[in-house]
Biopython code that builds the backbone (N, CA, C, O; Angstrom):
import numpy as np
from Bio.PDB.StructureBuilder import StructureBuilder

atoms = [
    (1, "UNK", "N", (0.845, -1.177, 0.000)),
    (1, "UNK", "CA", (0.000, 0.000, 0.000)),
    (1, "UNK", "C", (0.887, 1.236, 0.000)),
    (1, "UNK", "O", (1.861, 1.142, 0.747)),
    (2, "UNK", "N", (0.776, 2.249, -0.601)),
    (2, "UNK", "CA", (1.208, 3.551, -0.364)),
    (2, "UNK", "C", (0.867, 4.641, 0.150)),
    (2, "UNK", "O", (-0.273, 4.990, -0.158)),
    (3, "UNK", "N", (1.315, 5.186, 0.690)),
    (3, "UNK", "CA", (0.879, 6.137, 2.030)),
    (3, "UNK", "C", (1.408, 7.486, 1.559)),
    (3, "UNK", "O", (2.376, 7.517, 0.799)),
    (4, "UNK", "N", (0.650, 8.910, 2.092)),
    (4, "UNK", "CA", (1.366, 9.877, 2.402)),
    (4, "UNK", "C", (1.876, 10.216, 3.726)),
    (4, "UNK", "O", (1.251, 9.995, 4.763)),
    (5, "UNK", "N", (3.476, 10.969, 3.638)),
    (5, "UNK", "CA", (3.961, 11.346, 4.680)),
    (5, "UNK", "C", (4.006, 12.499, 4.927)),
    (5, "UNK", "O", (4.433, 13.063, 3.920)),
    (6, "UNK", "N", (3.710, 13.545, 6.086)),
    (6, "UNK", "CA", (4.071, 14.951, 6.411)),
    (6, "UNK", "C", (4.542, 14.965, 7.256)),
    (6, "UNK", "O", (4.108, 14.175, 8.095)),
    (7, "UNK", "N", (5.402, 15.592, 7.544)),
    (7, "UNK", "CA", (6.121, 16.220, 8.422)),
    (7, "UNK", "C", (5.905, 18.159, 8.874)),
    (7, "UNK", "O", (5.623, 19.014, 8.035)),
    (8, "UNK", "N", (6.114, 18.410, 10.260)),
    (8, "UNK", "CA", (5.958, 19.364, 10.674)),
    (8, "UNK", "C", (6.614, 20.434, 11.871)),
    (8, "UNK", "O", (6.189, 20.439, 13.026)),
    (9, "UNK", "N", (7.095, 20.825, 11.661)),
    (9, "UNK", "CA", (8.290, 21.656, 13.032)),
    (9, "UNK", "C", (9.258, 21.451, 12.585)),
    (9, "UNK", "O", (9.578, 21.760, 11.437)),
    (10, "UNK", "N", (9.788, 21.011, 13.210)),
    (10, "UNK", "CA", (11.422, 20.655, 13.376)),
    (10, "UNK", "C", (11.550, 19.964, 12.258)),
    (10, "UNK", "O", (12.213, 20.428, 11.331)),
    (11, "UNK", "N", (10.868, 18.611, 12.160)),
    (11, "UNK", "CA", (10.954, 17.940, 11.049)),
    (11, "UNK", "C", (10.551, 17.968, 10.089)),
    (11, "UNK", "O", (10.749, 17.010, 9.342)),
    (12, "UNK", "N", (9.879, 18.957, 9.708)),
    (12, "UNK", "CA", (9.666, 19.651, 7.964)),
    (12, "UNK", "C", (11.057, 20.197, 7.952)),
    (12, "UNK", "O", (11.729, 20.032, 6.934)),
    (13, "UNK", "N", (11.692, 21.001, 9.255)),
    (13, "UNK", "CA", (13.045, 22.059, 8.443)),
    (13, "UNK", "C", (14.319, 20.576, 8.660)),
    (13, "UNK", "O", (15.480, 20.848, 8.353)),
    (14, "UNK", "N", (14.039, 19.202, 9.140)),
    (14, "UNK", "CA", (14.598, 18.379, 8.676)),
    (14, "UNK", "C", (14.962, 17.693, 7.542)),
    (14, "UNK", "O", (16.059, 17.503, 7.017)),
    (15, "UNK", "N", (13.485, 17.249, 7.171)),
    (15, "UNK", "CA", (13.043, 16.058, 6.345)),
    (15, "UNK", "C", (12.679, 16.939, 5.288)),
    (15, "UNK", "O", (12.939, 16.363, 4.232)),
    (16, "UNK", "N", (12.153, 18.172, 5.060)),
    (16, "UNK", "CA", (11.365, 18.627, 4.306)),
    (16, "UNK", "C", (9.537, 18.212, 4.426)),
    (16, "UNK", "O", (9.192, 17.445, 5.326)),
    (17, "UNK", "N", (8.439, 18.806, 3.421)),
    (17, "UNK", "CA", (7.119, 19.018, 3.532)),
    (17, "UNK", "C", (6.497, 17.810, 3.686)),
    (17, "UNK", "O", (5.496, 17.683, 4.391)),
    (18, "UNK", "N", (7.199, 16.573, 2.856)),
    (18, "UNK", "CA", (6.720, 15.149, 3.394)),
    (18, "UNK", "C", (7.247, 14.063, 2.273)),
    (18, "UNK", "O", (8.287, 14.374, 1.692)),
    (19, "UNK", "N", (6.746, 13.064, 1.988)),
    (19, "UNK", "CA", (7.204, 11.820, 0.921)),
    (19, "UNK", "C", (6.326, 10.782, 0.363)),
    (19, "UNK", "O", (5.166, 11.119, 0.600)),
    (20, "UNK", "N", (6.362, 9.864, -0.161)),
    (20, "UNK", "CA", (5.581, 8.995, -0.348)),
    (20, "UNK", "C", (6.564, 7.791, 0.327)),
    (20, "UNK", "O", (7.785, 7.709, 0.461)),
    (21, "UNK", "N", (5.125, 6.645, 0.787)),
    (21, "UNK", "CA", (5.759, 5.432, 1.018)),
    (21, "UNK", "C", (5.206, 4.083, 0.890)),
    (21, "UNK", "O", (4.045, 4.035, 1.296)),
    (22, "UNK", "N", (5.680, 2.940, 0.442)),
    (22, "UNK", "CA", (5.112, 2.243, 0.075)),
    (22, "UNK", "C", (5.235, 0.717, 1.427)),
    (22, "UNK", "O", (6.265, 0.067, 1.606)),
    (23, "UNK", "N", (4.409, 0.576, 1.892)),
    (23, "UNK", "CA", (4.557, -1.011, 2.745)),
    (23, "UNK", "C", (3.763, -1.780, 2.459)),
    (23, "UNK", "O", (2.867, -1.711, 1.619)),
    (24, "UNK", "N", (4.162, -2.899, 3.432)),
    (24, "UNK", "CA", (2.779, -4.139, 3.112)),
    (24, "UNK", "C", (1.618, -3.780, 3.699)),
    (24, "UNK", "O", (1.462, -3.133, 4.734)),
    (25, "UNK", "N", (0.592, -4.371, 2.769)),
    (25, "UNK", "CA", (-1.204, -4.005, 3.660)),
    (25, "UNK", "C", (-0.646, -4.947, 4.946)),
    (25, "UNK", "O", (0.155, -5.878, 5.027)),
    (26, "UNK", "N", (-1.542, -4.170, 5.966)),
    (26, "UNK", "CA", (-1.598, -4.820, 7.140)),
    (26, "UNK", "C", (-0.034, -4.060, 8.413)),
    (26, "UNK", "O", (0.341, -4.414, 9.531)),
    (27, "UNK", "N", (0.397, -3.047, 7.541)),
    (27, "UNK", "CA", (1.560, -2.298, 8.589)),
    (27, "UNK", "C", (0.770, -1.319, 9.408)),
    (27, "UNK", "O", (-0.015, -0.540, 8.868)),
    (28, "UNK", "N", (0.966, -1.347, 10.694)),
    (28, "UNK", "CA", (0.989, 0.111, 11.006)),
    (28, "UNK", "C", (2.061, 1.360, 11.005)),
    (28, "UNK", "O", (3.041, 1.473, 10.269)),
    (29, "UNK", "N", (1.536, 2.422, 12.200)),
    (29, "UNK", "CA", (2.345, 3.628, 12.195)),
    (29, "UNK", "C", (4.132, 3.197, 12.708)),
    (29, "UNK", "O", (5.168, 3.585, 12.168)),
    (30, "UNK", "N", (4.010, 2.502, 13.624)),
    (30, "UNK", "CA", (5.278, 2.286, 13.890)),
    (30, "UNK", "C", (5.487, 1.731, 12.760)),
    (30, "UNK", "O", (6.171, 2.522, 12.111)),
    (31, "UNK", "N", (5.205, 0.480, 11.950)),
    (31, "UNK", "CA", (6.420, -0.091, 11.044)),
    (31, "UNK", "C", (6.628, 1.023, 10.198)),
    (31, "UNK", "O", (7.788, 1.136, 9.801)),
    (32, "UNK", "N", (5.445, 2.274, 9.636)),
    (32, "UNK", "CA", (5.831, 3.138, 8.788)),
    (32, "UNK", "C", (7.174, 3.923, 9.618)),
    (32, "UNK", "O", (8.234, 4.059, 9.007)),
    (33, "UNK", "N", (7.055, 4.342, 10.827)),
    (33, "UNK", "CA", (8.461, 4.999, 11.150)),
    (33, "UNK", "C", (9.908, 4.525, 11.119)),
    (33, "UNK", "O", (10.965, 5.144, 11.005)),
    (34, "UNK", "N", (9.571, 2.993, 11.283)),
    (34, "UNK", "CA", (10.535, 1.967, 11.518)),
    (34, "UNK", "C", (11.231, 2.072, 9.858)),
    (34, "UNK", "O", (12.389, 2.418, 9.619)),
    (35, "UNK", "N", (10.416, 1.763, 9.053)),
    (35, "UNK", "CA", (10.796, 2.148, 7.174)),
    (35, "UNK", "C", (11.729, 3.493, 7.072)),
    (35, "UNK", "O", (12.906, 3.520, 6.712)),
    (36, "UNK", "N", (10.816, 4.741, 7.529)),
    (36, "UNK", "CA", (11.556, 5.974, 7.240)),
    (36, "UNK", "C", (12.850, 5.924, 8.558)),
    (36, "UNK", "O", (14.000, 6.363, 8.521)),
    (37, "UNK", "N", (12.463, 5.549, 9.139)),
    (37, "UNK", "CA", (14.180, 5.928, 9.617)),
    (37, "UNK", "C", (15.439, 4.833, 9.476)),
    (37, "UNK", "O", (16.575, 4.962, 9.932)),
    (38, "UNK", "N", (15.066, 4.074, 8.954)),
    (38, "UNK", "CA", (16.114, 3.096, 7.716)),
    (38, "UNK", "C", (16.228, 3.682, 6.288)),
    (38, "UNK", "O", (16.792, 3.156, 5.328)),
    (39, "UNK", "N", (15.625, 4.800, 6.328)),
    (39, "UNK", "CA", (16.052, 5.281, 4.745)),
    (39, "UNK", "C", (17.271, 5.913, 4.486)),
    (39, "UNK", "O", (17.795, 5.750, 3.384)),
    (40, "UNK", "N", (17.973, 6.838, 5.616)),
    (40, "UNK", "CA", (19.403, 7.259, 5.617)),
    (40, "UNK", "C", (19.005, 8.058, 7.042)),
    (40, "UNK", "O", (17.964, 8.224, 7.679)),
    (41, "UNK", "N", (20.511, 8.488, 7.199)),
    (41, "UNK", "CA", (21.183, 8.690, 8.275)),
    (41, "UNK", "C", (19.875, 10.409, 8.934)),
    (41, "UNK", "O", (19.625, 10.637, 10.117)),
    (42, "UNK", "N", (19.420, 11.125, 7.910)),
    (42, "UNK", "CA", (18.618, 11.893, 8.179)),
    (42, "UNK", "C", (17.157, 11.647, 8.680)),
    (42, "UNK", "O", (16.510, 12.431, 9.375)),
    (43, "UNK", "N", (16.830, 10.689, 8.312)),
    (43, "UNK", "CA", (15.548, 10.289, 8.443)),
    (43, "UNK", "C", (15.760, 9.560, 10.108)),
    (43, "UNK", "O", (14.906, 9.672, 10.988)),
    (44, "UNK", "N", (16.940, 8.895, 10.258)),
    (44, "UNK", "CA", (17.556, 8.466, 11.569)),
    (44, "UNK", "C", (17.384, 9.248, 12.481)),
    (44, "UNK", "O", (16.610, 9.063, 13.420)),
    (45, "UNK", "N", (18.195, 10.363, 12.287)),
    (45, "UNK", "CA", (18.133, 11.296, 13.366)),
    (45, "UNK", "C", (16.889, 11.652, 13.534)),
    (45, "UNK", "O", (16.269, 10.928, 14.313)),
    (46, "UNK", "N", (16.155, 12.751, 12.945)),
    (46, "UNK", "CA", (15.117, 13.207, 12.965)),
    (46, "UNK", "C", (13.670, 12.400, 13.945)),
    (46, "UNK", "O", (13.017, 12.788, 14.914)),
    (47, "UNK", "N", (13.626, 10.761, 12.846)),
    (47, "UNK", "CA", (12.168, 10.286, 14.054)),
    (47, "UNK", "C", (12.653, 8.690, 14.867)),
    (47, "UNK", "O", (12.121, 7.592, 15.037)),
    (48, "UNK", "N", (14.178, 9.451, 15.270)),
    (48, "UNK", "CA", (14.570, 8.081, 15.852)),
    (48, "UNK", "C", (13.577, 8.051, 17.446)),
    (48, "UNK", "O", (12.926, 8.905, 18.047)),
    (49, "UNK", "N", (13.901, 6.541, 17.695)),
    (49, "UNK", "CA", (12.639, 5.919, 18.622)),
    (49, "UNK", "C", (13.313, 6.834, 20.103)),
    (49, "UNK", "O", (12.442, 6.922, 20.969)),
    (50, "UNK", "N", (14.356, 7.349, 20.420)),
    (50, "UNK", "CA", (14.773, 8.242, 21.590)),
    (50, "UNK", "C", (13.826, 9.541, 21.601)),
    (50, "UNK", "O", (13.902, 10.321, 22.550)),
    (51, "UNK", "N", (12.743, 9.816, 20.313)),
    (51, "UNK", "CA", (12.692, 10.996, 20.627)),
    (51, "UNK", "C", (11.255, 11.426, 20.598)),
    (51, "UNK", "O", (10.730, 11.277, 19.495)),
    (52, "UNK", "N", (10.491, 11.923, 21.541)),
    (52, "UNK", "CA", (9.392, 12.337, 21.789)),
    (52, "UNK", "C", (8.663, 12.425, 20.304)),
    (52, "UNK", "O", (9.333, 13.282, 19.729)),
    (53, "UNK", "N", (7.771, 12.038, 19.512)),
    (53, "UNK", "CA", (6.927, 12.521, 18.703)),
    (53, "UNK", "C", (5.396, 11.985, 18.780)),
    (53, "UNK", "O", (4.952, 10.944, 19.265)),
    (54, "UNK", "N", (4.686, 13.167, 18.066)),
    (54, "UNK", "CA", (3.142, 12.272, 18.139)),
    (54, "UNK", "C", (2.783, 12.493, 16.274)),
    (54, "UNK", "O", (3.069, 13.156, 15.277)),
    (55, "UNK", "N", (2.144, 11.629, 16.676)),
    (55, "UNK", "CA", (1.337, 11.102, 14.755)),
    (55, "UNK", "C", (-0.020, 11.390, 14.603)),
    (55, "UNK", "O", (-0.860, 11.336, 15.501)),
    (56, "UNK", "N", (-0.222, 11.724, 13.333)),
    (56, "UNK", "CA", (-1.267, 11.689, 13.430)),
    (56, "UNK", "C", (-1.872, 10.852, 11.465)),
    (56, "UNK", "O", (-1.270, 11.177, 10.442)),
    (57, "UNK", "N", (-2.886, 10.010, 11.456)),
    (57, "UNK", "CA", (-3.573, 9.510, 10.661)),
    (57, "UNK", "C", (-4.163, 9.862, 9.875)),
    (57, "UNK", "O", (-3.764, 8.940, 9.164)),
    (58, "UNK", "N", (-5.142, 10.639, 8.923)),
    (58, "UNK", "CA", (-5.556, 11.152, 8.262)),
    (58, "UNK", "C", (-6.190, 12.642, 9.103)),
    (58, "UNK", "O", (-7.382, 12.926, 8.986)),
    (59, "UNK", "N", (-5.318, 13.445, 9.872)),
    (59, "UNK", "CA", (-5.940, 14.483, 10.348)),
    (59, "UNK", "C", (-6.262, 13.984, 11.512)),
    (59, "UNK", "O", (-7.070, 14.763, 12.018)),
    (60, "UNK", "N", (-5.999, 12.829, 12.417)),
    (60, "UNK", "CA", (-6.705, 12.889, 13.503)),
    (60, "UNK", "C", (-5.196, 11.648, 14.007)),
    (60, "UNK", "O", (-4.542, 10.701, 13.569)),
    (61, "UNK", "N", (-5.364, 12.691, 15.399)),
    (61, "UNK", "CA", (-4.552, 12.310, 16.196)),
    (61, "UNK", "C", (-4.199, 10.388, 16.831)),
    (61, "UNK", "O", (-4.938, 9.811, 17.629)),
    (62, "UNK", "N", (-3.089, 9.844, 16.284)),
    (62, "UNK", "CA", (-3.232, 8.126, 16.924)),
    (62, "UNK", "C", (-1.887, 7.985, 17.678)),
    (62, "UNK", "O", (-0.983, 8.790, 17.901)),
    (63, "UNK", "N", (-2.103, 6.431, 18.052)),
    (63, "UNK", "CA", (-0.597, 6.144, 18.352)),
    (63, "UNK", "C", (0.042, 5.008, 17.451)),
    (63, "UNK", "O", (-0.724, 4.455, 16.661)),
    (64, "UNK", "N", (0.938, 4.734, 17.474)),
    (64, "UNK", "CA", (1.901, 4.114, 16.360)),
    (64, "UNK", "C", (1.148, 2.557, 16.340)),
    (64, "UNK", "O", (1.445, 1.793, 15.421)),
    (65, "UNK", "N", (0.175, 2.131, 17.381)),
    (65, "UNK", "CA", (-0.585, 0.812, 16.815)),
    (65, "UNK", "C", (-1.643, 1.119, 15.722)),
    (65, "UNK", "O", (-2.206, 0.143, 15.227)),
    (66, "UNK", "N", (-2.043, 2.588, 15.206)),
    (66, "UNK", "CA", (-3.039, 2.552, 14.487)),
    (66, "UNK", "C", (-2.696, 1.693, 12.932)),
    (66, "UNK", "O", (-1.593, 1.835, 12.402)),
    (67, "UNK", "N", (-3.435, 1.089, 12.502)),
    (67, "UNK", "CA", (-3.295, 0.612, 11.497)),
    (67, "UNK", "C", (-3.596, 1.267, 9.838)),
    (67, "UNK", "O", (-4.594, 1.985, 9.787)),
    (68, "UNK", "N", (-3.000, 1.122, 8.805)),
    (68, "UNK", "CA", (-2.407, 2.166, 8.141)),
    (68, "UNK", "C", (-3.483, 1.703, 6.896)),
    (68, "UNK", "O", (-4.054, 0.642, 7.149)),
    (69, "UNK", "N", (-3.741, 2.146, 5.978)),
    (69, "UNK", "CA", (-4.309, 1.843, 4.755)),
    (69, "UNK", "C", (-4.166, 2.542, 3.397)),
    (69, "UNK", "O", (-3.829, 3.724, 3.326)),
    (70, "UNK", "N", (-4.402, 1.863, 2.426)),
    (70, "UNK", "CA", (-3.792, 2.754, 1.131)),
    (70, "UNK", "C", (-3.963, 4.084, 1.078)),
    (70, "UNK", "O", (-4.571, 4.557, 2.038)),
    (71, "UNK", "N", (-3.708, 4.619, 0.479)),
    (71, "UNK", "CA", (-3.966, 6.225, 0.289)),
    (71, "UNK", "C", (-4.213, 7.065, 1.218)),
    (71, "UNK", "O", (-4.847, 8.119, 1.164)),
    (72, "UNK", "N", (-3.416, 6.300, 2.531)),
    (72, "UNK", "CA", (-3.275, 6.990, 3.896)),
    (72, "UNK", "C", (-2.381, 8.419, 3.783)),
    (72, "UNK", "O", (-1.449, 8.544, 2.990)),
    (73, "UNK", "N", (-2.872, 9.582, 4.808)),
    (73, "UNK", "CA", (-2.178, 10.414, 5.146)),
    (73, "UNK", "C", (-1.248, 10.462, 6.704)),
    (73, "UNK", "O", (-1.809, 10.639, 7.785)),
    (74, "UNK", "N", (0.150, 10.281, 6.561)),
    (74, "UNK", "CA", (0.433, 9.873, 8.174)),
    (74, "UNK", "C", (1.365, 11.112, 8.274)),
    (74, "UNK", "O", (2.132, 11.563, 7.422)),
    (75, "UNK", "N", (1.120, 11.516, 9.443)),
    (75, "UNK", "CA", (2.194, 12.800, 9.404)),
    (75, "UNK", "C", (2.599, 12.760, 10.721)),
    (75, "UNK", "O", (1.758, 12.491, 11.579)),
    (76, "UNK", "N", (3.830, 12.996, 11.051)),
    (76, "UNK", "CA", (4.526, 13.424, 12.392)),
    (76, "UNK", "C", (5.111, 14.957, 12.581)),
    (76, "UNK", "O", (5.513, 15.822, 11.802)),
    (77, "UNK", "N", (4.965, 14.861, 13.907)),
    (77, "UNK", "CA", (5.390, 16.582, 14.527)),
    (77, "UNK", "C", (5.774, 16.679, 15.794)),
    (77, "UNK", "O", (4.954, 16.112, 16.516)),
    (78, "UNK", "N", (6.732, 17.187, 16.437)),
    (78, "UNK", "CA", (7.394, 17.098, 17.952)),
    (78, "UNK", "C", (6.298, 17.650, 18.812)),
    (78, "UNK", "O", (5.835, 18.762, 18.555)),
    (79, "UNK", "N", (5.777, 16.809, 19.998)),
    (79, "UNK", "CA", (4.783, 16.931, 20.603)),
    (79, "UNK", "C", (4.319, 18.411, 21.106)),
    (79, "UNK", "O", (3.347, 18.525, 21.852)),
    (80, "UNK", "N", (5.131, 19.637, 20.617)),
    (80, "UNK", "CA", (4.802, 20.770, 21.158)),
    (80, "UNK", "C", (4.998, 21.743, 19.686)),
    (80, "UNK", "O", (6.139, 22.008, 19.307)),
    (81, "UNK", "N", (4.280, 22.034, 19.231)),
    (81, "UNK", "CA", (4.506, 23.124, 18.062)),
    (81, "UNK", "C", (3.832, 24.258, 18.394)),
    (81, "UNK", "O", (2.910, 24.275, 19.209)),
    (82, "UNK", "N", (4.522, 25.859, 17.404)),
    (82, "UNK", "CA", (4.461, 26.621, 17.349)),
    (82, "UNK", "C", (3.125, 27.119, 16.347)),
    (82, "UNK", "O", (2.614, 26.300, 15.583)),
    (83, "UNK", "N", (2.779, 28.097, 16.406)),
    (83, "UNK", "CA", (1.695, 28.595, 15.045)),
    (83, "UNK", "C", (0.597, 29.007, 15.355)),
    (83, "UNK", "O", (-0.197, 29.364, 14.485)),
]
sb = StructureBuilder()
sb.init_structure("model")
sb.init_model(0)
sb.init_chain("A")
sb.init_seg("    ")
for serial, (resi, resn, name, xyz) in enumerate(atoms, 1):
    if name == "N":
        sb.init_residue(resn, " ", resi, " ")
    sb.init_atom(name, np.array(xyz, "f"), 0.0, 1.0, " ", f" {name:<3s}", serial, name[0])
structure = sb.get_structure()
């Protein structure tokens, strides 16, 4: 399945505005983070598992057991933003 990714705060001026990604049906949010931060050493730093973040699913707030589906929107952001 392929998913959209956004990013926001810190990790938009990391990662940039967001990506596409492709996993098996049946992944959730963690395996999607687990994917992007095996993509290189940036994606590492940014949503490595040491570091506070919250997710959210198509616009609405989950935790990394939510389960993911095609033409998903998944976006992460450091639990305190500005705006």
């Amino acid at each position: 399945m392929k998913l959209r990714v956004r990013y926001f705060a810190s990790l938009r001026e990391a990662l940039g505005g967001g990506e596409t990604l492709e996993l098996p049906a049946g992944a959730d949010v963690a395996a999607a983070r687990d994917a992007l931060i095996a993509r290189d050493e940036r994606h590492a730093a940014a949503l490595a598992r040491t570091r506070a973040l919250r997710c959210a699913l198509d616009q609405a707030l989950c935790d990394e057991a939510a389960p993911l589906h095609d033409d998903a929107e998944l976006a992460f952001f450091p639990p305190v933003t500005g705006g």
